[in-house]
Backbone as JSON, one array per atom type, in Angstrom:
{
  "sequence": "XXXXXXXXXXXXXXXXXXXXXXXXXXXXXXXXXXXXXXXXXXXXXXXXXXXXXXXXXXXXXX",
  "N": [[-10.83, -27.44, 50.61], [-12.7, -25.33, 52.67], [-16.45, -24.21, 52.44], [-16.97, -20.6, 52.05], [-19.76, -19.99, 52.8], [-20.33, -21.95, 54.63], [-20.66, -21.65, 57.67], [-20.19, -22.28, 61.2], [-22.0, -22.75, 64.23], [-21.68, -20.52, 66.2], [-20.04, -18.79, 64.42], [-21.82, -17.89, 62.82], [-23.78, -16.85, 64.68], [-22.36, -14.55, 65.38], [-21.82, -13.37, 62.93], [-24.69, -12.63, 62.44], [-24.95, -10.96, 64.4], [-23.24, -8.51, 64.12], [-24.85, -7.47, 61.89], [-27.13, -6.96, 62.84], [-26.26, -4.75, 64.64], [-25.11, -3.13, 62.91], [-27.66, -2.12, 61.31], [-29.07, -1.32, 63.23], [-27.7, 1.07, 63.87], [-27.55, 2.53, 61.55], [-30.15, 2.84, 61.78], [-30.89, 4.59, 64.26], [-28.62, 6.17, 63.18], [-30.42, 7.39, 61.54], [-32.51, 8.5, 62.95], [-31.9, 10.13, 64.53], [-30.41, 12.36, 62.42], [-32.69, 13.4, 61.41], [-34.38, 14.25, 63.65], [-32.53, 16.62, 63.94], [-31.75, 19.96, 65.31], [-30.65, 21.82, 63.12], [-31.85, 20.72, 60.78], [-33.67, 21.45, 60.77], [-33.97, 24.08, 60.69], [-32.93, 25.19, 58.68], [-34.44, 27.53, 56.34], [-37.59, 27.55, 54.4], [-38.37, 28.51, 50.82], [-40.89, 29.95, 50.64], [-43.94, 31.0, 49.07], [-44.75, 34.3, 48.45], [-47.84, 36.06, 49.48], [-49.22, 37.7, 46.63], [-51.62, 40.36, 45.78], [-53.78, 40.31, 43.59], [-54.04, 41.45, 40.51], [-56.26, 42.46, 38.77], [-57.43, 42.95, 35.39], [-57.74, 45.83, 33.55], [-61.26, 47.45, 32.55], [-60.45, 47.74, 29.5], [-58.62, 45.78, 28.8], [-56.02, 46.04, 29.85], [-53.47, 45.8, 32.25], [-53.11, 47.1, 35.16]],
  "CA": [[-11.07, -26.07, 51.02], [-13.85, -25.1, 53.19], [-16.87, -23.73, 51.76], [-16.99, -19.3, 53.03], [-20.57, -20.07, 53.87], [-20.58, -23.23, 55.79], [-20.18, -21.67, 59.17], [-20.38, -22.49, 62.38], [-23.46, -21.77, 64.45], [-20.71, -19.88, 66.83], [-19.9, -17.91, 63.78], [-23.3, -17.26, 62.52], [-24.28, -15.95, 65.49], [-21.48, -12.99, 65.65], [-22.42, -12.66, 61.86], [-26.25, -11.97, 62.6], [-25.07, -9.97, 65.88], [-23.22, -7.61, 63.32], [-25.67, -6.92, 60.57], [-28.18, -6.19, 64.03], [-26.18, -3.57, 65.15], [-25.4, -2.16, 61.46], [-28.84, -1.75, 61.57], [-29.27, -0.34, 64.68], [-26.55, 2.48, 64.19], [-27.86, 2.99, 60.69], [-31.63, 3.26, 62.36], [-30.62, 5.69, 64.94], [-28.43, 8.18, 62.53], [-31.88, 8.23, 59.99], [-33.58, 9.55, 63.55], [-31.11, 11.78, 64.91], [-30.31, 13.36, 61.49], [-34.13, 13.52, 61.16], [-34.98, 15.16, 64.79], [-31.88, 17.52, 64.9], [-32.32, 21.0, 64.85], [-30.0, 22.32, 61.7], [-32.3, 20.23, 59.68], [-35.46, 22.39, 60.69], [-33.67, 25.55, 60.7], [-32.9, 25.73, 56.8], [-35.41, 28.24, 56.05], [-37.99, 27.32, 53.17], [-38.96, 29.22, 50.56], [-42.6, 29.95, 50.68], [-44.28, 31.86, 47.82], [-45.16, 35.36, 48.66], [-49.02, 36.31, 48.44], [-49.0, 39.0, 46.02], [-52.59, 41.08, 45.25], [-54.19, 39.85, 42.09], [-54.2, 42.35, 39.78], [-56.9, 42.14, 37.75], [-57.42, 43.71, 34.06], [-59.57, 46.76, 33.85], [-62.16, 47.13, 31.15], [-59.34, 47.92, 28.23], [-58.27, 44.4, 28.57], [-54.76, 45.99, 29.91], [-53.43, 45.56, 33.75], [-52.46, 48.49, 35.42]],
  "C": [[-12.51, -25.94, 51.51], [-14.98, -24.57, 52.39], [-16.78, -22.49, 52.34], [-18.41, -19.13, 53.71], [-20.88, -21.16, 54.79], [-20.01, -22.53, 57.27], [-20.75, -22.25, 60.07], [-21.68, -21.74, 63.26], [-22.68, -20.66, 65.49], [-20.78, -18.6, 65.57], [-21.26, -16.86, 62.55], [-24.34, -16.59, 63.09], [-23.41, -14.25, 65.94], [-21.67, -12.62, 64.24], [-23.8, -12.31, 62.07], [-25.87, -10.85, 63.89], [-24.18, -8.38, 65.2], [-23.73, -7.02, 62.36], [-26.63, -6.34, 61.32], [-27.56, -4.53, 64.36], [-25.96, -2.76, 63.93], [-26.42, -1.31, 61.15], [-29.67, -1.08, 62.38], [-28.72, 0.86, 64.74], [-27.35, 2.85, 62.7], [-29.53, 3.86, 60.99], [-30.83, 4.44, 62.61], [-29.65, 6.97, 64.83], [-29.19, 8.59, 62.05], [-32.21, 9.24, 61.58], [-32.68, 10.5, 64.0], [-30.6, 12.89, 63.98], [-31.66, 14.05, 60.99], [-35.06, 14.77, 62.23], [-33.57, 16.58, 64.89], [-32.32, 19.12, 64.31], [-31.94, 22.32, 63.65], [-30.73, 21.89, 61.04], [-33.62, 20.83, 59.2], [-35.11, 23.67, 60.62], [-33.03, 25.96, 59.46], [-33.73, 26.43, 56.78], [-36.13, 27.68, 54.3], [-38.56, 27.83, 52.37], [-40.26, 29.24, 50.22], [-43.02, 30.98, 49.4], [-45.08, 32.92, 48.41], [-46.57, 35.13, 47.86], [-48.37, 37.56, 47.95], [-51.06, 39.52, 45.56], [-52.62, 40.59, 44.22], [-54.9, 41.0, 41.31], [-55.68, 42.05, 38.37], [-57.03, 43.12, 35.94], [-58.53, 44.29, 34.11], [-60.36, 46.99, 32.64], [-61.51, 47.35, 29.58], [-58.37, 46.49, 28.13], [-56.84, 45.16, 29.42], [-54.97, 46.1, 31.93], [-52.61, 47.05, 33.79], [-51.07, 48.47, 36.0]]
}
């Protein structure tokens, strides 16, 4: 029985020419899920300023 990695340089070259493009399609969904524009148009919540109340000479806030 053969060994499953003893291939052929034939077949080692259509195995490296599929893990390239794996890689290639995997690249180019990170950037297009990255640049599209649903991904910037979530709105984020930001923290309202609010006035800083300070405490008036009775130690209490108004």
């Amino acid at each position: 029985m053969r060994n499953i990695f003893e291939l052929t340089k034939g077949e080692q070259r259509i195995v490296i020419l599929i893990v390239t493009m794996l890689v290639v399609v995997a690249f180019a969904k990170h950037l297009w899920q990255s640049q599209s524009p649903a991904a910037s148009a979530t709105p984020q919540s930001s923290p309202t300023a609010t006035p800083n109340q300070l405490p008036d000479k009775s130690g209490k806030r108004p």
